[in-house]
C-alpha positions in Angstrom: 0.0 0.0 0.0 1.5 3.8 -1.1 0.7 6.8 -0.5 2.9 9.3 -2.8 6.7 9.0 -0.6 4.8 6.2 2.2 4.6 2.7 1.9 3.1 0.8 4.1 4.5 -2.8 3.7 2.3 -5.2 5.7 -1.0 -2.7 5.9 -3.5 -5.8 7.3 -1.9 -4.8 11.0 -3.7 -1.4 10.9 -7.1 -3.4 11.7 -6.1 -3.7 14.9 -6.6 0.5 15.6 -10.7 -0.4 15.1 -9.9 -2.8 18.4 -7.9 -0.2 20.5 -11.2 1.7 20.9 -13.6 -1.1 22.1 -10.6 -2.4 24.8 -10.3 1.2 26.5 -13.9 0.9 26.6 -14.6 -2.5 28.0 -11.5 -1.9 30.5 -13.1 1.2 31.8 -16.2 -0.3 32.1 -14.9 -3.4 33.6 -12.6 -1.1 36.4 -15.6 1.5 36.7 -17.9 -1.4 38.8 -15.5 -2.3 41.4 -14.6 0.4 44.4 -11.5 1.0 45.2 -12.0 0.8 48.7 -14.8 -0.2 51.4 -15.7 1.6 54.0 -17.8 0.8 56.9 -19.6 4.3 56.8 -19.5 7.1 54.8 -19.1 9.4 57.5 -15.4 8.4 57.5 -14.7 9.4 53.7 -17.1 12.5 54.1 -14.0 15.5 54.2 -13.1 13.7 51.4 -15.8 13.0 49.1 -16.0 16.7 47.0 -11.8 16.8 45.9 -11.9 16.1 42.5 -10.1 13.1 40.6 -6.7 13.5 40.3 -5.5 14.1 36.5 -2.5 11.7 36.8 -4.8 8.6 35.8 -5.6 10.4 32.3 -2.5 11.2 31.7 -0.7 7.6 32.7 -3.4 6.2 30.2 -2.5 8.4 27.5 0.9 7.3 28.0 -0.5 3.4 27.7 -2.5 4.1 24.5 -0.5 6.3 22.7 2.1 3.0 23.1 0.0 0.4 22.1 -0.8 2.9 19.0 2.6 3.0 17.9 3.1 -1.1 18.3 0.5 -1.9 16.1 1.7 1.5 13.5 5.1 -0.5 13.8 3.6 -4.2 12.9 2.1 -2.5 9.5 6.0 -1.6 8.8 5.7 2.3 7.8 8.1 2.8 4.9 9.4 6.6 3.8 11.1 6.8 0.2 14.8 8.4 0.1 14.9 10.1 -2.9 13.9 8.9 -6.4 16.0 8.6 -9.5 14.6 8.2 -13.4 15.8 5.8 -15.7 14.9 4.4 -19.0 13.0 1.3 -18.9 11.4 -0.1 -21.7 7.5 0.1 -20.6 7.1 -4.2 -20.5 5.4 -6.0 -17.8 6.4 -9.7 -18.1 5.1 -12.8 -16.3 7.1 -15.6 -16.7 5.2 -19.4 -16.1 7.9 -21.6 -15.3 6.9 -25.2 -15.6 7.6 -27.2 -11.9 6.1 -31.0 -13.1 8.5 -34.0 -12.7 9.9 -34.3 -15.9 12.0 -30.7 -15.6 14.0 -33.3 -13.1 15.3 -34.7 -16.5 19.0 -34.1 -16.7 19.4 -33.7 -20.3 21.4 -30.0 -20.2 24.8 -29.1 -19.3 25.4 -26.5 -16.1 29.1 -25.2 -15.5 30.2 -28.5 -17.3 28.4 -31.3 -14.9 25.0 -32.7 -15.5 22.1 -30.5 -14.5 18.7 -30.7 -14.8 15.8 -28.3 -16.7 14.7 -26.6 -14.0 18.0 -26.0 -12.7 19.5 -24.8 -15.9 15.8 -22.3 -16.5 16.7 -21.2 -13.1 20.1 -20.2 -14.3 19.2 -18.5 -17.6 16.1 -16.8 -16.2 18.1 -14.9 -13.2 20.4 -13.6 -16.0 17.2 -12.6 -18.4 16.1 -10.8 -14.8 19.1 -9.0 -14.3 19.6 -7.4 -17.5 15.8 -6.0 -17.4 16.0 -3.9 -13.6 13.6 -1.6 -14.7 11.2 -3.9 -15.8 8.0 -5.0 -13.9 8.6 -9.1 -13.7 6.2 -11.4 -11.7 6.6 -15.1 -12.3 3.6 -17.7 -12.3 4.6 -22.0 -11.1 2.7 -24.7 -12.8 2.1 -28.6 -12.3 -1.4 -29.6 -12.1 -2.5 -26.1 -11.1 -0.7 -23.3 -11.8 0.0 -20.0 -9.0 1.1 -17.0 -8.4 5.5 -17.4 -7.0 5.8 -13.7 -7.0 3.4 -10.7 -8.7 5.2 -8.5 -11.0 7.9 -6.2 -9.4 10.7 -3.8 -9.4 12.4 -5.7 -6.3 13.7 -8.4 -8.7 16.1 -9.3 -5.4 12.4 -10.9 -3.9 11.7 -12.3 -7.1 14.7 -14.0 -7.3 14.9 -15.4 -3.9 11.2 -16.6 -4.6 12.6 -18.1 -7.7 14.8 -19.9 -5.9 12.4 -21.1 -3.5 10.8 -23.4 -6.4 11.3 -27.3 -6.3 10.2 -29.1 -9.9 8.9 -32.3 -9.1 7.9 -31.7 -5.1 5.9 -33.6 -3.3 3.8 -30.6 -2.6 2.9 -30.0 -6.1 0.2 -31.6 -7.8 1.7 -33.1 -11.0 0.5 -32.9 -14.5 1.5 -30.1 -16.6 -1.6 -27.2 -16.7 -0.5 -25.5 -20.2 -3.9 -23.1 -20.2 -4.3 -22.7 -16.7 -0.7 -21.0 -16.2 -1.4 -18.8 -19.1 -5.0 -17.5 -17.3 -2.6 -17.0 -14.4 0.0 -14.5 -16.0 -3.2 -13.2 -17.7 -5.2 -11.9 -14.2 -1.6 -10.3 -12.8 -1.3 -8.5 -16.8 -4.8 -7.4 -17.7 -5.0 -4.2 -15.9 -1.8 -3.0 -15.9 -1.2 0.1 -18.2 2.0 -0.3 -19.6 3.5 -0.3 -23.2 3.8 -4.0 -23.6 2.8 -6.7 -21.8 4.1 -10.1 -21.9 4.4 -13.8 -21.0 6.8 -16.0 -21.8 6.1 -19.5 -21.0 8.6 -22.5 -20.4 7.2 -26.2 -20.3 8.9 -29.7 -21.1 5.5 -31.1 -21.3 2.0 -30.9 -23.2 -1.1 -30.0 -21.1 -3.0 -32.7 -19.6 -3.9 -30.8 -16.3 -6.2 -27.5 -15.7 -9.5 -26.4 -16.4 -8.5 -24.0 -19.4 -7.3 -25.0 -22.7 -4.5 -23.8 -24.0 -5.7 -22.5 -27.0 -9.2 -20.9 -25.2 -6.1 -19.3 -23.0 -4.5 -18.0 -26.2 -7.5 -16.4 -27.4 -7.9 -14.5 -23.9 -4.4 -13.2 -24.7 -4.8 -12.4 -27.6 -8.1 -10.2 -27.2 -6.0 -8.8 -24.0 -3.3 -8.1 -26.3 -0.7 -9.8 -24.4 1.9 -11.7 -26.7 2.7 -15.0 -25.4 6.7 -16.5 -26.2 6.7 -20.1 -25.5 9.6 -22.2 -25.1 9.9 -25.8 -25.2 12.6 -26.8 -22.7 14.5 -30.7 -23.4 17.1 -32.7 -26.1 15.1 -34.9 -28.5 14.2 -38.2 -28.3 15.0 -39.3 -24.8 16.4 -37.4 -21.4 17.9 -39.5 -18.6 15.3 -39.1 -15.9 17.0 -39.6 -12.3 15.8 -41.7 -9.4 17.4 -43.6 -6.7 17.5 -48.1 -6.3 17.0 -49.8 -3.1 20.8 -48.8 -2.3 19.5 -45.3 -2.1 22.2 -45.2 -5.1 21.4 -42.5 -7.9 20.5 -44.0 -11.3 19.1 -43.3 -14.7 16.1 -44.4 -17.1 16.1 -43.2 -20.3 12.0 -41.2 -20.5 10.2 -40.2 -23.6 10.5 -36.1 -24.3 6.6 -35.1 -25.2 6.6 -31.7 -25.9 3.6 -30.4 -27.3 5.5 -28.4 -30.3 2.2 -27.9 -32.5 0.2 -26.5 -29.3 3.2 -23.9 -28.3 3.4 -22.2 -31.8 -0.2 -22.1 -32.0 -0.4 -20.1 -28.8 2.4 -18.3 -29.9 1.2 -17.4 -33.1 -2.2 -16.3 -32.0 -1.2 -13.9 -29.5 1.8 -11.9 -32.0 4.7 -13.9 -30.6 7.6 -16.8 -30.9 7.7 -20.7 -30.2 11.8 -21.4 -29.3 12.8 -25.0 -28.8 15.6 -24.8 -26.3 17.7 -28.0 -25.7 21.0 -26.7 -24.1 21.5 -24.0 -21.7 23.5 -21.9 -24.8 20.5 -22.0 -26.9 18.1 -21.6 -23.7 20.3 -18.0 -23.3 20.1 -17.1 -27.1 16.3 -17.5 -27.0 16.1 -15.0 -23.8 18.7 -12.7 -25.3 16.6 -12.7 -28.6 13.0 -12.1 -26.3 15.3 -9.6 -24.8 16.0 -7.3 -27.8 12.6 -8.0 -29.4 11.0 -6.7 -26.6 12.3 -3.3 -26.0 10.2 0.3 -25.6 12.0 2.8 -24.5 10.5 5.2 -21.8 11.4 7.4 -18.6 10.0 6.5 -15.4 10.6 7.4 -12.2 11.0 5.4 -9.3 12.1 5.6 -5.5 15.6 3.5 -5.2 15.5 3.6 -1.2 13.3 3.4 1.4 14.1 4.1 5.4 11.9 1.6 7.6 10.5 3.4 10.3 9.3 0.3 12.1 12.5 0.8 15.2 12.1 4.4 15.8 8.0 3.4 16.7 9.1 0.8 18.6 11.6 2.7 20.4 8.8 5.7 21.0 6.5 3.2 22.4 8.7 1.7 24.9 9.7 4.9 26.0 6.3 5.6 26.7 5.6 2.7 28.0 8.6 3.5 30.7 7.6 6.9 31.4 4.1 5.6 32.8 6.2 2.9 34.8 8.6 5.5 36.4 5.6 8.1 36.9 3.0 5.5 38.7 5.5 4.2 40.9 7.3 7.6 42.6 5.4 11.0 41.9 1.8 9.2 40.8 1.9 6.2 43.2 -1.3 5.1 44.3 -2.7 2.6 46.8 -3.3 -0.8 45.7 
């Protein structure tokens, strides 16, 4: 949530301000029924009856409030932008669907000379395609079975990343199947109301759908009417990949699997929608196809944007514990009261 120089990074705290109100007011209700002290007869309080309430209790529970305010101002993490700077960026908002089923496990590339598998090796080549775009909005969609949202589309491609490297192809977690249309619909809802001067997906699968509730092609045709261009890329050799897995020994081994990639399906969608079907089966040409993405997809504009923000979440801390040790000092030597 911004407002203009302010950000406020986790803004779901701030509900708890609609609570401070109805606690001050059940408290005081709940203290208000209960004397402070009993008396056998009034007569002995009488001289003492008309002073009026002392105005340290007010002031104590200012103290108390104003703290608790500032905690739960802290929790929504205030932010304050430091300066801005503009930059030319080329206008494109990119959502990249990375494909997470079992068969990226297929170690069929070549990373810093070992064995490595797809997803490793699209990790690799996609951090690179990320770092030579910092002024570009990137959010990245993960797809099995079901496809969802790793990170929205960002400037702070440092989240991104580590989001990015947060995804496991072939987890237990993840539903297998490979959902072609479904991650497509998915980078479509995080595009479709963004004005910007392009807008982009670029998909990576090894597979051909068999999973989702959208079609590809129906998918497509929302892009297409959306005008968002879609660049797929099929990721894996020919013919076979050795798949990994491990024997009784817990020893690693290989089985030769069948590479099904859907070919005819990924130009379609990329011809429908004004963009490119790649077939990338080596990291090298993997990098070439990102590189060529990379200089067909360039619209040069200036923006501005804030390249710093100071986090004022320990100075309201700070203020509220020294509030909230004011009130302890002053109850306990100039305000002390009986028990």
């Amino acid at each position: 949530m911004t407002f203009g120089d302010l950000r406020i990074d986790s803004p779901w705290w701030l509900l708890l301000l609609v609570l401070l109100p109805l606690i001050a007011w059940v408290q005081r209700r709940w203290a208000g029924g209960r004397p402070a002290l009993m008396f056998s007869s009034v007569q002995l309080v009488r001289g003492i009856m008309g002073l009026a309430k002392p105005k340290s209790g007010a002031l104590l529970g200012f103290l108390r409030w104003t703290a608790l305010l500032l905690f739960v101002l802290a929790m929504a993490r205030p932010q304050w932008g430091e300066g801005t700077e503009k930059i030319r960026a080329s206008g494109i908002d990119i959502a990249v669907a990375f494909d997470l089923s079992g068969s990226m496990l297929a170690e069929d590339f070549q990373l810093q000379g070992k064995r490595a598998n797809r997803a490793a090796v699209a990790k690799e080549v996609l951090k690179g395609f990320v770092n030579d775009r910092p002024a570009d909005r990137i959010g990245l969609v993960a797809f099995a079975g079901r496809a969802y949202i790793a990170a929205p589309l960002t400037l702070d491609h440092d989240f991104l990343l580590a989001n990015l490297d947060r995804l496991e192809a072939g987890s237990e977690a993840i539903e297998d199947g490979t959902a072609i249309g479904s991650a497509i619909s998915a980078g479509l809802n995080r595009l479709r109301d963004l004005d910007s001067e392009s807008r982009i997906i670029i998909l990576m699968t090894d597979g051909q759908n068999n999973a989702g509730t959208v079609a590809p092609l129906t998918a497509a045709e929302a892009a297409d009417l959306l005008g968002v261009k879609v660049y797929t890329i099929g990721v894996g050799t020919r013919g076979v990949a050795p798949m990994p897995y491990t024997d009784v020994f817990s020893r690693k081994r290989y089985r030769d699997v069948e590479v099904n990639i859907d070919e005819e399906t990924l130009q379609k969608i990329a011809g429908q929608t004004g963009g490119q079907y790649f077939r990338a089966d080596s990291q090298r040409k993997l990098r070439e196809i990102y590189d060529k993405i990379d200089e067909m997809e360039k619209t040069e504009v200036e923006v501005e944007r804030f390249f710093n923000y100071d986090d004022w979440f320990p100075y309201l801390v700070i203020a509220g514990l020294a509030l909230l040790l004011l009130e302890l000092i002053l109850a306990n030597t100039v305000w002390l009261k009986l028990p």
